[in-house]
C-alpha positions, 0 to 999 in steps of 0.5 A: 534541457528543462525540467519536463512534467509528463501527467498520466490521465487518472484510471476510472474503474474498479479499481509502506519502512526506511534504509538508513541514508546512504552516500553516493553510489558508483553506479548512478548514471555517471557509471556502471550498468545497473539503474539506481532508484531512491527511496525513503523506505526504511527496511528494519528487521526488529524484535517486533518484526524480525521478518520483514521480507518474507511473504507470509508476514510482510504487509507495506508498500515498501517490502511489497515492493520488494517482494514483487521483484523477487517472488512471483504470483500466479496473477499479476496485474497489468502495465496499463491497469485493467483486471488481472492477467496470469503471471506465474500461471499459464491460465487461471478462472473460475469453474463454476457460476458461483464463483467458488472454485477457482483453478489454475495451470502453471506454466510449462518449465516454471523454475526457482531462481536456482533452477528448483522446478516450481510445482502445484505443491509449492503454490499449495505450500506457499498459500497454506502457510501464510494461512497458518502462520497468521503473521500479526501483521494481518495480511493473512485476511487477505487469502481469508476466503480460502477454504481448501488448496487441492492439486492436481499433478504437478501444474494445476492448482483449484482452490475451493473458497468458503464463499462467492468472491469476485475479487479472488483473482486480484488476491492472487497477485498480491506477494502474500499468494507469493510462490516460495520453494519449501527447502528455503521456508520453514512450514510454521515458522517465519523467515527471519532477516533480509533474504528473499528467494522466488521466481520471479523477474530478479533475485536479491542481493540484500546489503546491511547495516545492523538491523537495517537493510541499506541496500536492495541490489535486483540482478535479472533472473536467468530463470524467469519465466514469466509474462514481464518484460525485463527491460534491464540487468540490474537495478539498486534501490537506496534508501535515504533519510529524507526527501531533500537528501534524496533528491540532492543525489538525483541533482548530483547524478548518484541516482537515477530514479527518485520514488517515494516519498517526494516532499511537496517542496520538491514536486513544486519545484521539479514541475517549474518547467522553466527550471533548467535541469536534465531531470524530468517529472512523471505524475501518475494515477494514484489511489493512496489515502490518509485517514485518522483510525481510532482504538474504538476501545480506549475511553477517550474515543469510546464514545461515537459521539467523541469521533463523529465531532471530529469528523463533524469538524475536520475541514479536509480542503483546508488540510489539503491546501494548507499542507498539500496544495495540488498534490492530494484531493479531499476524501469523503469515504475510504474509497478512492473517488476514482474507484467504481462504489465511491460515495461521499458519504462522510460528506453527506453525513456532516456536511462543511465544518461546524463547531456548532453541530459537533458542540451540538454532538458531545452536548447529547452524548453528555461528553464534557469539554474541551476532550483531550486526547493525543493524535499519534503519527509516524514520522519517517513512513509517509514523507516530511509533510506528515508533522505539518498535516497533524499540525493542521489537524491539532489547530483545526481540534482546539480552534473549536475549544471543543477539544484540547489536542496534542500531537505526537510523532514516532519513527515507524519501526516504534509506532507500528508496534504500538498501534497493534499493542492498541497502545494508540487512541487516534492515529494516522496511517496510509493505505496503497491498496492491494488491488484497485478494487473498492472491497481492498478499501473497505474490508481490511478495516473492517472485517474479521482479523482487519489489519488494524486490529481494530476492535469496531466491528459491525455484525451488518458489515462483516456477515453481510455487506461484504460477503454479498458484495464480493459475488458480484463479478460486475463491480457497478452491481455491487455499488449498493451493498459498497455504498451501505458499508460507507454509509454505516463507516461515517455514521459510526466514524471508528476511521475519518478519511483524509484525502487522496493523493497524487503519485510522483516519479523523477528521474534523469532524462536519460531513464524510459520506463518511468511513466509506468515504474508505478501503477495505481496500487503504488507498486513499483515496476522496476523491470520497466527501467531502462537507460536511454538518450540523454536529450 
């Protein structure tokens, strides 16, 4: 049969590590039960971070991806999107009009995968301890509006917050509010290696090589309670370490399923419907961005006016056909254009490219020219077609003889800890945000103990933009304090949006379940798998 391209319509409203590569397997679809998914994460336990998997330190798409599987939350958020629906929890809500106490009831029989009874004192544990450890990851921001966990008995759990914040419920199904038994977990201290244990749908079965984890077995939990329908008994997930070795292993059979990251190449090719192939391909709604940050503090960017003529001169379409084609849409904010409080404020700040205006920008500012400076990016995280994107952004810099840039690439598992040292002046990342609402777009670069470590702060943003947006339970109410932060972000230019990407799943057409094996946050699904007919 033909390649087959199945497109998802985009979802309007509120709204990542490798394994080493690895051979063929022998339970792709030409043998054995489990369903083999392909990756290019990589899953690295370092001396900079030892504990990749565990929930109160893990903060990427890929080792959330494998938290979700294995760790299960009191919320979750729905197949077909929407707001989020209790998971782990029987109900949870709001208790008050001020959207400062909140309060859940676990369900009934709730057990760890080895049979241990989950408790009112185990999510307590759980979400006190990510709070405490305060992993240099960041991801503890993410629960920052906590004030207090109370129980009460075995099954309910209130949480009194320090401040109004609509968006709580969605925090509460991020794998950093995972559920993890105290016998497995030390208190104060991070668990280190590839083990995972929880409640959730599967259990893991982790195989190494050295510091890396090579290969990530999910066998069905017997014990699951939970409102996720399991559609298979076991899943494997190998990584590989480019995208054309992992789709030679989908062309072969060896993999069922193949994930993220797809090369451009690639998508092109499985979309020509004309190309004869058991293989189908799924386009998906998807909110990941890519953006330039910035060490505000180093010298060479400290300048505003250094930063605002770069993003006076990047031209974003050109990048996005150059380098991506279809694949990615240009982006003028660090919200999605898709997400309720977008605004193109980058674009109603600088206008189309000019060498002019940004020579016009260092010229007041008195900065001599040509600037030189260094654009740092990962070579290994966000897919091949990274290098040519900074190979764009270099030419589109040193066209304008304004600056004279250099780029330079580093595996993630070196450049990570680098950015958090501040050991970079400008960087590129990608965010797969935690939850599709804009706040998740906005205050973890910007408020207290962002994830970035970024030293930019702005007393407006922290102390009130962000605070009085999250009291607003109706999201469209809280476009105007949304809109200020991004207006304030573009004057001020300490991070310059990209673009918005596309997401993409191939499989053989024997696999069902792909069309929603990933939601628009990026997380993967894999309880949705299940092995069909081949057509």
């Amino acid at each position: 049969m033909n390649r087959k391209t199945l497109v998802l319509p985009a979802v309007v409203g509120l709204l990542a590590p490798v394994l080493a590569a690895c051979g063929g397997t022998d339970s792709g679809s030409g043998g054995g039960d489990a369903i083999v998914v392909g990756t290019t994460d990589r899953f690295s336990a370092t001396k900079d971070a030892p504990a990749p998997l565990d929930p109160a330190y893990s903060y990427d798409v890929g080792t959330w991806n494998i938290l979700r599987q294995t760790v299960q939350t009191l919320m979750v958020q729905p197949k077909g999107e929407g707001d989020p629906v209790p998971e782990a929890a029987e109900s949870c809500g709001f208790t008050d009009s001020g959207n400062e106490r909140y309060a859940c009831t676990l369900r009934s029989g709730l057990t760890f995968s080895n049979g241990d009874a989950v408790t009112a004192e185990d999510v307590k544990f759980s979400i006190d301890r990510a709070r405490a450890i305060k992993a240099d990851s960041g991801v503890f921001a993410l629960l920052s509006t906590i004030d207090t966990v109370e129980t009460q008995g075995d099954d309910k759990v209130i949480f009194h917050l320090k401040t109004a914040d609509a968006t709580f419920p969605f925090k509460l199904s991020t794998p950093v509010a995972g559920i993890v038994n105290p016998d497995d977990y030390d208190k104060g201290k991070l668990r280190e290696g590839f083990s995972v244990d929880g409640s959730g749908p599967y259990t893991l079965t982790a195989e190494t090589e050295g510091d890396e984890m090579t290969r990530a077995v999910f066998t069905k939990n017997p014990n699951y309670k939970g409102t996720l329908d399991v559609k298979n008994d076991k899943v494997e997930m190998v990584s590989f370490e480019d995208a054309d070795a992992m789709g030679t292993a989908l062309d072969s059979g060896d993999i069922d399923v193949m994930t993220r990251t797809m090369s451009p190449e690639q998508i092109d090719t499985l979309s020509d419907a004309a190309a004869d192939n058991d293989e189908d391909l799924v386009e998906v709604a998807g909110l990941e961005i890519r953006y330039l940050a910035f060490n505000t503090s180093a010298p060479v960017v400290k300048s505003k006016a250094v930063r605002q003529a770069m993003a006076q001169l990047i031209d974003r379409s050109e990048l996005v056909s150059e380098v991506y084609g279809t694949q990615a849409e240009p982006l003028y904010s660090l919200v999605p254009a898709t997400v309720t409080g977008h605004s193109n404020s980058f674009f109603n700040t600088y206008g189309d490219p000019s060498a002019d205006k940004a020579k016009e920008l260092l010229e007041d500012a008195d900065v001599s020219t040509p600037v030189k400076l260094t654009l740092n990016y990962t070579t290994d995280h966000y897919g091949t077609a990274t290098k040519q994107e900074f190979e764009q952004l270099q030419k589109q810099l040193n066209d304008s003889g304004l600056f004279d840039v250099s780029i330079e690439g580093a595996a993630w598992d070196t450049f990570i800890p680098a950015e958090r040292k501040g050991e970079y002046a400008v960087y590129g990342m990608g965010w797969f945000p935690d939850f599709p609402d804009a706040d998740n777009f906005l205050a973890p670069f910007l408020d207290k103990d962002n994830f970035l470590k970024s030293p930019y702060s702005n007393s407006e943003i922290t102390d009130t933009l962000i605070p009085e947006s999250r009291r607003e339970a109706d999201r469209l109410s809280a476009a105007a304090n949304l809109t200020a932060i991004q207006d304030i972000v573009a004057e001020d230019a300490p991070i310059i949006p990209l673009w918005q990407g596309k997401q993409y799943v191939a499989s053989r057409d024997d696999i069902t379940g792909t069309a929603y094996v990933l939601n628009s946050s990026a997380t993967l699904q894999l309880w949705e798998l299940a092995r069909g007919v081949s057509g």
